[in-house]
C-alpha positions in Angstrom: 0.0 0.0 0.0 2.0 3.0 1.1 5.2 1.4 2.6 7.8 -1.1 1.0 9.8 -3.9 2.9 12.8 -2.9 1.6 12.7 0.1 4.3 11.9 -2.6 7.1 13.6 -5.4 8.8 12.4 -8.5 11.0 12.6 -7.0 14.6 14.9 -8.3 17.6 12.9 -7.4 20.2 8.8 -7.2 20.6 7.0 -7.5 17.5 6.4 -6.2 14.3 9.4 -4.0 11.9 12.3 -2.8 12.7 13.6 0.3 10.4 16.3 -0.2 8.1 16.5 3.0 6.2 15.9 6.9 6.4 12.7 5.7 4.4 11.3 3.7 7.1 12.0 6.7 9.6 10.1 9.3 7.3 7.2 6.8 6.8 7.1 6.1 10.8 7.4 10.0 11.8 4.7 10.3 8.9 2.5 8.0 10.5 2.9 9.7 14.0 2.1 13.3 12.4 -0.7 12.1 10.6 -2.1 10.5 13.8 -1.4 13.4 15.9 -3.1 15.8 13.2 -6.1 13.6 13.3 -6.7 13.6 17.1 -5.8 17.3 17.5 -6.2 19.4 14.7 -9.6 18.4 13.4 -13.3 19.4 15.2 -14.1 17.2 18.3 -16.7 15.5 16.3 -14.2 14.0 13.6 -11.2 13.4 16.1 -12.3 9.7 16.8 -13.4 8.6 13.9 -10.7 9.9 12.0 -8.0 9.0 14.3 -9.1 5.7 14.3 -9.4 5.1 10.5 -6.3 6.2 10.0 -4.5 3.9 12.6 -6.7 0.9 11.1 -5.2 1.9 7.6 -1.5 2.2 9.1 -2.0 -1.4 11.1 -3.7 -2.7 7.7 -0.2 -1.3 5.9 2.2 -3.0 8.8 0.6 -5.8 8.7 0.7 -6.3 4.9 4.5 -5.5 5.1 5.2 -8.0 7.6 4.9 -11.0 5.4 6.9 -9.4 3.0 10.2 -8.4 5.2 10.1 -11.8 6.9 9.9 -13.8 4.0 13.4 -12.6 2.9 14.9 -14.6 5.8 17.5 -17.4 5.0 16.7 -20.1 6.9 19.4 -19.7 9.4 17.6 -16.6 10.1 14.1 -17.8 9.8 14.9 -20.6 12.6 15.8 -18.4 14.9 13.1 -15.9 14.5 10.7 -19.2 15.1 13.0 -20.2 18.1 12.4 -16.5 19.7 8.8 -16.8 18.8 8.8 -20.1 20.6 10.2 -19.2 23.2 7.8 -15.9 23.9 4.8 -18.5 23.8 6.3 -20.5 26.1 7.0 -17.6 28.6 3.5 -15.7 28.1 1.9 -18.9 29.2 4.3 -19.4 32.3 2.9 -16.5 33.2 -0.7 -16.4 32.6 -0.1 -19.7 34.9 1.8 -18.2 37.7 -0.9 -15.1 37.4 -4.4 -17.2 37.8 -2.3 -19.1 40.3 -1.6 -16.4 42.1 -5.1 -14.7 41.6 -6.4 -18.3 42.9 -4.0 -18.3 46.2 -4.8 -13.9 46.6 -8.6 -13.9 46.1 -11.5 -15.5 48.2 -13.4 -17.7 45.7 -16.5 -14.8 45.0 -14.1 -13.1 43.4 -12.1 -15.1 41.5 -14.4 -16.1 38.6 -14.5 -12.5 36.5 -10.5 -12.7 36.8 -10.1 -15.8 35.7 -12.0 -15.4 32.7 -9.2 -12.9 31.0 -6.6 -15.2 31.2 -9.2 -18.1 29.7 -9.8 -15.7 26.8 -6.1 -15.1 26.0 -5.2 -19.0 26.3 -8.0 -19.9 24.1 -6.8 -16.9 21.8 -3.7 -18.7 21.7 -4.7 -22.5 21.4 -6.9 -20.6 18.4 -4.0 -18.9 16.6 -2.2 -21.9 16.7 -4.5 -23.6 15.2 -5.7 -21.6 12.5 -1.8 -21.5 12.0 -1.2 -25.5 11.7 -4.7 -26.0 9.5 -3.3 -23.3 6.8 0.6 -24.4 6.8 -0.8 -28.0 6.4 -3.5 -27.3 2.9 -0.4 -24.8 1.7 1.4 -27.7 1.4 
């Protein structure tokens, strides 16, 4: 759409793009200015709804980069972006764990229900993505 991968690279830490060139900085500072100008230069009634189309379109962009930039990988590089990937899983669980445990230990049993059900959501969001990850590798094939 608006951005190219060449001005990206696979990030080392969090997720998403790292910047690579003075390209990728103009189209990130872009981005920020636009967003700003939305939520503070336009009437009240437009500051919302603009702000938030334009961040959807931005998001849509990133995300259609993504693919793009990591596909370049070698597969040296490609393994160890899946190991870090791995790895993150593994720790986010660990710690949704450790968290309803320690809501379960904290928290007299009236309680404990409507906090539980957040971390539910996100492991089922997980088992989900997974998933819908596995079923689409497998018919790519």
């Amino acid at each position: 759409m608006i951005g190219k991968a060449e001005w990206f690279c696979p990030r080392k830490f969090g997720w998403g793009l790292g910047i690579k060139t003075k390209e990728g900085w103009l189209y990130i500072i872009g981005a920020v200015a636009l967003l700003a100008a939305a939520s503070s230069l336009l009437p009240a009634e437009y500051r919302g709804a603009a702000t938030l189309a334009i961040a959807a379109l931005l998001a849509i962009d990133v995300l259609s980069l993504m693919p793009k930039v990591y596909s370049k990988l070698d597969e040296r590089e490609e393994r160890h972006q899946l190991m870090a990937e791995r790895n993150a899983s593994f720790a986010a669980v660990a710690l949704l764990v450790a968290y309803g445990l320690w809501l379960g230990l904290t928290l007299p049993a009236s309680q404990l229900e409507g906090q539980l059900l957040p971390i539910a959501g996100i492991a089922v969001a997980m088992a989900a993505v997974k998933g819908a990850t596995l079923l689409y590798a497998e018919r790519e094939r």
